[in-house]
Structures are given as structure tokens and as C-alpha cells.
C-alpha positions as CSV (number, residue, x, y, z in Angstrom):
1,X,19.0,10.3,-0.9
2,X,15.9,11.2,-3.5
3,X,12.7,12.8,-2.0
4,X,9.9,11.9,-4.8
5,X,6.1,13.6,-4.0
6,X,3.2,12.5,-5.6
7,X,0.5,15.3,-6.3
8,X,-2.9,15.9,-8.7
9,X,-4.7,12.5,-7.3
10,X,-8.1,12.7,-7.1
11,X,-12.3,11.8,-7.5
12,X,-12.7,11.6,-11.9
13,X,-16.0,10.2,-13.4
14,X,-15.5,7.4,-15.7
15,X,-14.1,9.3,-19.2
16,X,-12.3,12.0,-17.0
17,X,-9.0,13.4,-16.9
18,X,-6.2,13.6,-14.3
19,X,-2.7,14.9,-14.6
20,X,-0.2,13.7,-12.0
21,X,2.8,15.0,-11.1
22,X,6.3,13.9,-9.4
23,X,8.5,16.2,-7.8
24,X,12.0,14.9,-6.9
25,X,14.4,16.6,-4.8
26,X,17.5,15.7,-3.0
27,X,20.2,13.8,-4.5
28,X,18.5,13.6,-8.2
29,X,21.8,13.6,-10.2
30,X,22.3,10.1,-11.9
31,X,18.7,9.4,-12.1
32,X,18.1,6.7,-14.6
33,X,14.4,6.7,-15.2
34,X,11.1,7.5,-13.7
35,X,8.1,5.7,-13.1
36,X,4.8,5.0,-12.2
37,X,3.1,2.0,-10.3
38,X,-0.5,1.5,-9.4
39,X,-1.5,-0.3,-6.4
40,X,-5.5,-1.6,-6.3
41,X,-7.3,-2.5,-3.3
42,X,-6.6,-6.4,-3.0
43,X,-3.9,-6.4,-5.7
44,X,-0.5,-6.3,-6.3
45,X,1.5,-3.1,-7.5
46,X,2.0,-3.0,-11.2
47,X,3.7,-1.1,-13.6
48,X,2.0,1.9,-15.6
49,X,4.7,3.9,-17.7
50,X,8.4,5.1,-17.6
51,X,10.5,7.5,-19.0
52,X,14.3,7.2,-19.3
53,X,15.9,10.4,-17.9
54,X,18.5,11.2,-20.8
55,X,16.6,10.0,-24.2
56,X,12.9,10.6,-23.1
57,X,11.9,7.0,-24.2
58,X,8.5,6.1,-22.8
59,X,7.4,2.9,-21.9
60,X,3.6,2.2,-21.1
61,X,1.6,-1.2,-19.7
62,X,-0.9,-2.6,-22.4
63,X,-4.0,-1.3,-20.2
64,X,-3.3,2.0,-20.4
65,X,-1.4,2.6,-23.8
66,X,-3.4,6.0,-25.8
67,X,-4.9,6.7,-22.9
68,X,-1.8,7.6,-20.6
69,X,1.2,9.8,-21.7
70,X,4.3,10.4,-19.2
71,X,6.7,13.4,-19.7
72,X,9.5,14.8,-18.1
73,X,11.2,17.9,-17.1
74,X,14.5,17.5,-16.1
75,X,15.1,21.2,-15.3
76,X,12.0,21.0,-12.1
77,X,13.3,17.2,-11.8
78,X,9.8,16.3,-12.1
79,X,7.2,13.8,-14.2
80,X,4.0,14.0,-15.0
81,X,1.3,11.8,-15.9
82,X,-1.1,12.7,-18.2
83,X,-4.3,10.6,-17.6
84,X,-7.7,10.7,-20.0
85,X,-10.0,8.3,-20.7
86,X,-10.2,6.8,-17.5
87,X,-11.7,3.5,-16.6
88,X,-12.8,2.7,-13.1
89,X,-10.1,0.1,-13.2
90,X,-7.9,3.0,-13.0
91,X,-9.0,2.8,-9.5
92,X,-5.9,2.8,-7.5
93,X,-2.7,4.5,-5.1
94,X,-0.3,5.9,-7.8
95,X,3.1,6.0,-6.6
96,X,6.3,7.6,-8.3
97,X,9.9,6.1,-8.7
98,X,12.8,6.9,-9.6
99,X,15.9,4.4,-10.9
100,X,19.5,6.2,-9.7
101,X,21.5,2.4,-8.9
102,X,19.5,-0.2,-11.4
103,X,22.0,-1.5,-14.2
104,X,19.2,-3.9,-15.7
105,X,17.2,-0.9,-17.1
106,X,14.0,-3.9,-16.8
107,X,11.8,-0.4,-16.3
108,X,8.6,-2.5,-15.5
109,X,9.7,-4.3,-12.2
110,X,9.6,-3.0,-9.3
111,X,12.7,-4.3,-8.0
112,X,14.8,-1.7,-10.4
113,X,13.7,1.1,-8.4
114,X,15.8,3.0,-5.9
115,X,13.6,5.1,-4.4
116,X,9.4,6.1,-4.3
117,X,7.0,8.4,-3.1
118,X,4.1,8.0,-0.7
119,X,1.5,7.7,-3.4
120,X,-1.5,9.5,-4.6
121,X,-5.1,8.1,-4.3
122,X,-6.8,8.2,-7.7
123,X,-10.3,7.2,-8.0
124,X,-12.5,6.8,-11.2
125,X,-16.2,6.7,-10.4
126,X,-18.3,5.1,-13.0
């Protein structure tokens, strides 16, 4: 079992900066990849960014590509999220995840995802 907490959410104006962070615990050994998702009120969840665990590749949605950088540390088993430029379409619940069991390595769905956190609110003011 993986424990993942979301922390560094928060109220940004419009141009701002957050940095979010993703702390797993437990059973974290085999982990694949880590991820973020974004859920807007009245919309479905959708992919942000990933990182693969072992080669650091990144992986980033269109919207937020230059604006967004992920990184690991696989000595704290945590990711962070390095949010500038934000948009009030950033607007959203930001939830971690982590792939340990997905063989597809599709790191934008959802569905490849073993395990996620609770979420962090994150709202961009304009």
C-alpha cells in the first residue's frame, strides 16, 4: 500500500506562483511514475504532468507546457510541482499519483494509476 499527500495548494493572483508537493510513504518500492491530475468544478479530471521514476522523463498537457515543471526526489519519495504563470483556469483540486502495477506506461490516463492522494485546492484569482 502507497500513502501519497498533497501539500503547497493555495489562493495565487493571476501571474503567481505555487509549488506543490507529493509525499509518498508506505510501500513506494516499484513505483513507476508520478503524476498529477487536476479536477475543475464541473469537469472531468485531466492530466497535467508526469515523471517516470527511474529516467526522470517528464511529460506535460499542452495547457500548461513552460509554465509547469515536475521533479522528483526519489531519496524523500516525493514530487513536486513547480507552478508559474498561472491562469485562472488553473483553477482546480490537484491530486497526486503514483503508477507501482501499470504495464501500459499511457502516463496521461487515469486508469494507469495505482494509487492517489486526497488533493490540494489551488485557486488562481484573476
Amino acid at each position: 500500500q502507497v500513502q501519497l499527500v498533497e501539500s503547497g495548494g493555495g489562493l495565487v493572483q493571476a501571474g503567481g506562483s505555487l509549488r506543490l508537493s507529493c509525499a509518498a510513504s508506505g510501500r513506494t518500492q516499484g513505483t513507476k511514475a508520478m503524476a498529477w491530475f487536476r479536477q475543475a468544478p464541473g469537469k472531468e479530471r485531466e492530466f497535467v504532468s508526469a515523471i517516470s521514476w527511474s529516467g526522470g522523463i517528464t511529460y506535460y498537457a499542452e495547457s500548461v507546457k513552460g509554465r509547469f515543471t515536475i521533479s522528483r526526489d526519489n531519496a524523500k519519495n516525493t514530487v513536486l510541482l513547480q507552478m508559474s504563470s498561472l491562469k485562472p483556469e488553473d483553477t482546480a483540486v490537484y491530486y497526486c499519483a503514483a503508477m507501482k502495477y501499470g504495464s501500459s506506461y499511457r502516463y496521461m490516463r487515469e486508469y494507469e494509476y495505482d494509487y492517489w492522494g486526497q488533493g490540494t485546492q489551488v485557486t488562481v484569482s484573476s
